[in-house]
Structure formats: structure tokens, C-alpha cells
ZAKOL-563248 format. One record per residue (C-alpha): x, y, z. Coordinates in steps of 0.05 Angstrom, whole numbers, plus 32768, in hexadecimal, padded with zeros to 4 digits. Layout:
<nuro><u>X</u><v>Y</v><w>Z</w></nuro>
...
//
This chain:
<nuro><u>88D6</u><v>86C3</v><w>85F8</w></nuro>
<nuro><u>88AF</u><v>86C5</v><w>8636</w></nuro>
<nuro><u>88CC</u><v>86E8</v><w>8675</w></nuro>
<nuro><u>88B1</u><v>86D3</v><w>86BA</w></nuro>
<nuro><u>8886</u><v>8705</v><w>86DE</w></nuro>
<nuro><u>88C1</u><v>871A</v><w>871A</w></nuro>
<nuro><u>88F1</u><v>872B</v><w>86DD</w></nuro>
<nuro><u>88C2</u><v>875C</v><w>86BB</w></nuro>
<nuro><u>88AC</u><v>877C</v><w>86F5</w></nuro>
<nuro><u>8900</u><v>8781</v><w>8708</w></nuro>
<nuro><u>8915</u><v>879A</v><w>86C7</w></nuro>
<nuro><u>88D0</u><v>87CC</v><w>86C4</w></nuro>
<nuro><u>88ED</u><v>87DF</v><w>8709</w></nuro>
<nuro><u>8934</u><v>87ED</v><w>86EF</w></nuro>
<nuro><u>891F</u><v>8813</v><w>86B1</w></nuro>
<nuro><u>8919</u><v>8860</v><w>86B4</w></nuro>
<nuro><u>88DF</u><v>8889</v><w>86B4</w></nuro>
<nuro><u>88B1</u><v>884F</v><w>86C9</w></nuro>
<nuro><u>88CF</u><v>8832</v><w>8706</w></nuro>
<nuro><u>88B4</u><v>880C</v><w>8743</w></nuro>
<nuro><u>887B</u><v>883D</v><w>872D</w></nuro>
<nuro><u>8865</u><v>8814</v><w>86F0</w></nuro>
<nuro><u>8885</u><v>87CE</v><w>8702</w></nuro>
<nuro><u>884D</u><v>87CE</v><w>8740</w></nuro>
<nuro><u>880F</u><v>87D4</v><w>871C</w></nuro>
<nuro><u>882E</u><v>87A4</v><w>86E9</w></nuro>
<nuro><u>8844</u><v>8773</v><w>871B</w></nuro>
<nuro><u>87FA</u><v>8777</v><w>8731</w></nuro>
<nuro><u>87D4</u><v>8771</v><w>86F2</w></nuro>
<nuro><u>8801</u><v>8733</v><w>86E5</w></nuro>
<nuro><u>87E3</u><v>8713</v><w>8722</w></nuro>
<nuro><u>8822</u><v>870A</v><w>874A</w></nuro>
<nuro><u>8821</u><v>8712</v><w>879C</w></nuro>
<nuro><u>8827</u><v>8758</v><w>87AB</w></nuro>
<nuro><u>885E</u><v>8748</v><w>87E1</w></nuro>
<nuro><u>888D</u><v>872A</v><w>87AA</w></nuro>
<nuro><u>8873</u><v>8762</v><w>8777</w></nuro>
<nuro><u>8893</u><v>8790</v><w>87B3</w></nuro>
<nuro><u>88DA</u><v>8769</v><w>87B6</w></nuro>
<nuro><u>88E3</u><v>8767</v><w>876A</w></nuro>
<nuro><u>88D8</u><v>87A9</v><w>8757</w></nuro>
<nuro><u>88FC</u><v>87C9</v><w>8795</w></nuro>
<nuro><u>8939</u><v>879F</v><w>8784</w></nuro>
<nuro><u>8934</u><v>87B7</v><w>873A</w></nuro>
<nuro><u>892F</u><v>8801</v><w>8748</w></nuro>
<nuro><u>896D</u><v>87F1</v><w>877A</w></nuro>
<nuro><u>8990</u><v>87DC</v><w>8747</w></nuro>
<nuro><u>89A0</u><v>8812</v><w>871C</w></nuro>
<nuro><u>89B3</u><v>8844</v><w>8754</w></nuro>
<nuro><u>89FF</u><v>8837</v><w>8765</w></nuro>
<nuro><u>8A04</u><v>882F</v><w>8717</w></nuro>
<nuro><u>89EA</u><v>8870</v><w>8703</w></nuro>
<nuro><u>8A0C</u><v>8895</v><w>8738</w></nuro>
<nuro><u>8A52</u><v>887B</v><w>8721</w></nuro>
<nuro><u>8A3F</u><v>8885</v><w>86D2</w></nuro>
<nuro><u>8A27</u><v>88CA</v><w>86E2</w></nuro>
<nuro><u>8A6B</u><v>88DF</v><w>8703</w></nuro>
<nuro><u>8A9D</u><v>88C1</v><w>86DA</w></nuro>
<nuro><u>8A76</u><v>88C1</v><w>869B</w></nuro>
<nuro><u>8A56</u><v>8904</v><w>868E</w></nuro>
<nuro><u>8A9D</u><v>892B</v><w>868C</w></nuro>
<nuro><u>8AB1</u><v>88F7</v><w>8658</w></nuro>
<nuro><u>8A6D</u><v>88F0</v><w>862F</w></nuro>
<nuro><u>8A68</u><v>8948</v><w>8632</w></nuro>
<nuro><u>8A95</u><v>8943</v><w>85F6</w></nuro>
<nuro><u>8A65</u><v>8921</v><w>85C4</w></nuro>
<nuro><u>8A36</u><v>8957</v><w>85B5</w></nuro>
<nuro><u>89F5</u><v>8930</v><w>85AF</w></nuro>
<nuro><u>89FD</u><v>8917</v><w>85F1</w></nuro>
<nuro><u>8A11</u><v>8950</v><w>861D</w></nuro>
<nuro><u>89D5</u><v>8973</v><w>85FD</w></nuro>
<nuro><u>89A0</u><v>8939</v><w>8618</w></nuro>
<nuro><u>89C7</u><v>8932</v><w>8657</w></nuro>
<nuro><u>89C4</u><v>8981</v><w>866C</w></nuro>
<nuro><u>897C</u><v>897A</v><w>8653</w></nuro>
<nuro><u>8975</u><v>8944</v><w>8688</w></nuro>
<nuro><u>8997</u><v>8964</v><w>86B4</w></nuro>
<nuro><u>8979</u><v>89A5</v><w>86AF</w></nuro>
<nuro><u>892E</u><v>898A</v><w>86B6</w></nuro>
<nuro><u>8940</u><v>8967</v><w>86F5</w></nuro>
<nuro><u>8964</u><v>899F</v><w>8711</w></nuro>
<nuro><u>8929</u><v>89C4</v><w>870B</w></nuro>
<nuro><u>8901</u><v>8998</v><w>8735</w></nuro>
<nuro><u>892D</u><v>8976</v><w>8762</w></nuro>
<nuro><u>8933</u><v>89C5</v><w>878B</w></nuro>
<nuro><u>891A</u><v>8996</v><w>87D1</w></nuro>
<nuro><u>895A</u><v>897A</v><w>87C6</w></nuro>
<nuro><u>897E</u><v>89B4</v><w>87C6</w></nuro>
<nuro><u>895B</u><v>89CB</v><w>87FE</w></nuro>
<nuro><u>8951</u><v>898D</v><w>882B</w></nuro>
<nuro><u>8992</u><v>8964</v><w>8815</w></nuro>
<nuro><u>8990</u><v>891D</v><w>8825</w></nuro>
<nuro><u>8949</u><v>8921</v><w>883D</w></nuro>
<nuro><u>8931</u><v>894F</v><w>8807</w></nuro>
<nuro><u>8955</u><v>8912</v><w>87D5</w></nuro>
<nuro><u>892C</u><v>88DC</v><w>87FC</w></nuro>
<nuro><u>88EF</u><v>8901</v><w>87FA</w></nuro>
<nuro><u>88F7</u><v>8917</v><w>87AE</w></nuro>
<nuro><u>8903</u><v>88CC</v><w>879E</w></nuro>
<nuro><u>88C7</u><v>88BD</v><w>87C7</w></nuro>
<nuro><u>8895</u><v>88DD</v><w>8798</w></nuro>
<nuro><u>8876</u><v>88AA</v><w>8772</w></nuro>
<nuro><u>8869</u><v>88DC</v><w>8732</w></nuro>
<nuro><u>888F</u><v>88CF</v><w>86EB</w></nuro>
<nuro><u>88D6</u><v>88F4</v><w>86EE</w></nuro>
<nuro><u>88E6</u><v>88EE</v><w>873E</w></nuro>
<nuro><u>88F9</u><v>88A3</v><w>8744</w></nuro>
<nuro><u>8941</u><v>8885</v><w>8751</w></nuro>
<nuro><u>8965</u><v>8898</v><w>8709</w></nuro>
<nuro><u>894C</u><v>88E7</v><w>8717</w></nuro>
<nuro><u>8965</u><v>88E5</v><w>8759</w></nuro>
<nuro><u>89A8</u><v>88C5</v><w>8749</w></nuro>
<nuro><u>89A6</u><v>8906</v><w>8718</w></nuro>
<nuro><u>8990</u><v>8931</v><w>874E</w></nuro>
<nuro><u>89C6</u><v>890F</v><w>8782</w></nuro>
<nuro><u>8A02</u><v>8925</v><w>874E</w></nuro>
<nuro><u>89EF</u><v>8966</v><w>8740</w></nuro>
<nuro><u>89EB</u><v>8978</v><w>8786</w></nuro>
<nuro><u>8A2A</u><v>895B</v><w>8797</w></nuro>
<nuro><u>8A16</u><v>891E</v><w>87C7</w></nuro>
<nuro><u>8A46</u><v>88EB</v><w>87DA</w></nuro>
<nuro><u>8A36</u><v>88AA</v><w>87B9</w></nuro>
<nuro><u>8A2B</u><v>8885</v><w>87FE</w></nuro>
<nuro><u>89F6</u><v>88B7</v><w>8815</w></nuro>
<nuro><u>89DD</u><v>88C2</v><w>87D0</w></nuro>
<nuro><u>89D2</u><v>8877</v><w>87CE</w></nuro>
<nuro><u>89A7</u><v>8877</v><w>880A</w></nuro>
<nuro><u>8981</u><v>88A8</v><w>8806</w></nuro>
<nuro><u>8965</u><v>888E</v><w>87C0</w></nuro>
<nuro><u>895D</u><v>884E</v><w>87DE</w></nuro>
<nuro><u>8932</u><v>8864</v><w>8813</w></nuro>
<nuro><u>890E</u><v>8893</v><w>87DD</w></nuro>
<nuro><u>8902</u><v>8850</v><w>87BC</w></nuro>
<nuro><u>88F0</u><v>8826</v><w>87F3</w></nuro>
<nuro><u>88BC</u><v>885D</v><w>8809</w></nuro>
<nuro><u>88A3</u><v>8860</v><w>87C4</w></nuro>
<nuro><u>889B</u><v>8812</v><w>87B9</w></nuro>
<nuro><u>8873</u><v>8813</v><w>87FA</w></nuro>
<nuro><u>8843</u><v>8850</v><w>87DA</w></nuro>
<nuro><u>8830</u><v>8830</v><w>879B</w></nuro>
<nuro><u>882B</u><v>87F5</v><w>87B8</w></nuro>
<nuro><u>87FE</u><v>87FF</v><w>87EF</w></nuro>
<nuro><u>87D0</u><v>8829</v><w>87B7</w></nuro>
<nuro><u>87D4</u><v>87FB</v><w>8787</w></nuro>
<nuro><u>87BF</u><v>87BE</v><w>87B4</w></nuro>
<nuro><u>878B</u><v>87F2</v><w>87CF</w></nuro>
<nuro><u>876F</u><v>87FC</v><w>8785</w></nuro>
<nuro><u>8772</u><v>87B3</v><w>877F</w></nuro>
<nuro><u>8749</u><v>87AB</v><w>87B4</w></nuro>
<nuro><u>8714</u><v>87E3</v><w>87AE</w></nuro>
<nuro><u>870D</u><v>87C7</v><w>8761</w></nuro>
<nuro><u>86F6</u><v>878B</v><w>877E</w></nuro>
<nuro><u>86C2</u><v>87B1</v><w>87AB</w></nuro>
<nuro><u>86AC</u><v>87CD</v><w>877A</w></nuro>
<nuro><u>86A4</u><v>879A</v><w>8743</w></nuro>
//
């Protein structure tokens, strides 16, 4: 089964770990117009966000109780604790930044980790991810489009 360009680079988007981050350069390599490459994959990274928030609230009491799980979950938890301290520091701007950071591990499902363990309300938690992601979407892709470009300096 063949999946159209836009609904790779969404779900890529949506995924964890990879992210807008990877669903860019993928959107690119695929040939699509960077401006739609831009709309997918920020509406895929969106996505997840409200989800996550909610799951991480009501579900990690509930999902503490089956061993396995609370052990990779206060793994999780404990990694991005350690690096998430700007958003201990900074708050909502310290989340929007961290977000920001177009590196593995700082994307929209770290920060909606980061956003519960520092207590934000979902609302503010919500946009300050968004605008983490929307800052990061225009990053890669003004450096992968730049890349793109030079490349064809070059060669």
C-alpha cells in the first residue's frame, strides 16, 4: 500500500522522537513544495499535544500500578526532567524555547512531559508547545530549503 507524500510527512510529524524534525527533510527528499511540506508536518506534530497532555494526567496514576510501565515511564520522565531545567526556570517561555530546539528529545511529546511535571495548566501548556513547534517547523525548514539550495550550488 502506497501512502501519499502529505500523509507520511503528517504521521512522521506525529511520531515521537522524529517529529517535524525528520518529516521536513523527508518531505523534501520526496520532492514536495516546501510550503505544503511546512503545513503537513506542523499539523502532525500539533496533533499529538492535547492528547498527550490528557493521557499523561489521567493515565500515569492509573498505568503506575503495572510494574513494567511505571518503570519506562519514570525512566522517561526522569531523562526529561533532567533536561527540561529552562523550564523550570523560565516557565512558559523556558517550555516554548525547550520545544524550540530542533535536537532529538526536545520536540512536542518531551515537552508535553516536561509541561506535566512542572505542573502547567493544559491551556498554557498547549501553547507554549505550539509555539515551540511552530518556531521549530520554521528552523528546519528554512535550513533544510537552505541545504537544498546550497546542494544545488554546489553540484
Amino acid at each position: 500500500m502506497d501512502i501519499s507524500n502529505e500523509l507520511l510527512v503528517f504521521l512522521v510529524s506525529a511520531s515521537p522522537v522524529v517529529e517535524l524534525r525528520g518529516a521536513i527533510p523527508i518531505g523534501v527528499a520526496k520532492g514536495m513544495a516546501i510550503g505544503k511540506i511546512f503545513v503537513f508536518a506542523l499539523l502532525g506534530n500539533l496533533l499529538p499535544i492535547c492528547p498527550l497532555l490528557l493521557f499523561f494526567r489521567w493515565g500515569l496514576a492509573r498505568l503506575e500500578r503495572i510494574k513494567i510501565i511505571d518503570k519506562i515511564f519514570k525512566w522517561w520522565f526522569k531523562r526529561v526532567e533532567k533536561k527540561s531545567k529552562i523550564v523550570e526556570k523560565y516557565g512558559f517561555w523556558g517550555l516554548v524555547f525547550f520545544v524550540s530546539i530542533p535536537c532529538p528529545g526536545t520536540g512536542a511529546w518531551t515537552g508535553s512531559v516536561a509541561a506535566t511535571l512542572f505542573n502547567f495548566r493544559i491551556r498554557k501548556a498547549i501553547l507554549a508547545i505550539s509555539l515551540g513547534v511552530l518556531l521549530a517547523g520554521i528552523f528546519v525548514t528554512f535550513v533544510t530549503a537552505g541545504l537544498v539550495k546550497l546542494a544545488q550550488v554546489i553540484l
